[in-house]
C-alpha positions, 0 to 999 in steps of 0.5 A, a space after each residue: 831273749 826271754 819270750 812269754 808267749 800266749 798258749 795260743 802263740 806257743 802252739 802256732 811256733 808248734 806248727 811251724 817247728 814241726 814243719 808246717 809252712 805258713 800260706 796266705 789265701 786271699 786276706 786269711 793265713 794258714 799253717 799248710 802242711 801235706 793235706 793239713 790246714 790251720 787257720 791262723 789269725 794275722 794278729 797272732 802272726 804280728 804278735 810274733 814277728 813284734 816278740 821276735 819269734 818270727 821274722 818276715 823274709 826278703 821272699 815275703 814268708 814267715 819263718 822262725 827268728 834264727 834267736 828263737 831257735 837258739 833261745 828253744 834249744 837252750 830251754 830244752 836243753 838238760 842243762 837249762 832244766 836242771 837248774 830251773 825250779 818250779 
C-alpha cells in the first residue's frame, strides 16, 4: 500500500493514532478525546475511508484500516528509513 495523504488527512490519522475517537453530533463530526474536541469535515473522513486508511465498521464508527496500520509501522520502522533517500 502506498498512501499520499494530504496534510490535512495525515493529521486526522494523528488524532485517531494517538487515541481520539471520532463522534457524529447531529450532521457535524469530531475527533473527541476526554474534554478535547476537533471538528472534522466529512469530506476528509470519505478521502480516507476511499485511500484505505479508514474503514467504517459493522458498529457504525471509524477506525484505522488494520493495512493502514501495518503499512505506518513499516514507514517508521529503522529499516525502512535506512534504505529511504530524500
Amino acid at each position: 500500500m502506498k498512501l499520499k495523504l494530504t496534510p490535512t488527512q495525515n493529521l486526522c490519522v494523528g488524532f485517531l493514532e494517538s487515541g481520539f475517537e471520532i463522534v457524529q453530533m447531529e450532521e457535524q463530526f469530531f475527533f473527541v478525546k476526554g474534554d478535547k474536541r476537533q471538528k472534522v469535515l466529512p469530506k476528509t473522513l470519505e478521502a480516507l475511508v476511499n485511500r484505505g486508511a479508514l474503514k467504517y465498521t459493522s458498529q457504525g464508527d471509524y477506525e484505522l484500516s488494520d493495512e493502514f496500520v501495518e503499512h505506518r509501522k513499516k514507514m517508521r520502522s529503522p529499516v525502512h528509513r535506512k534504505h529511504t533517500r530524500h
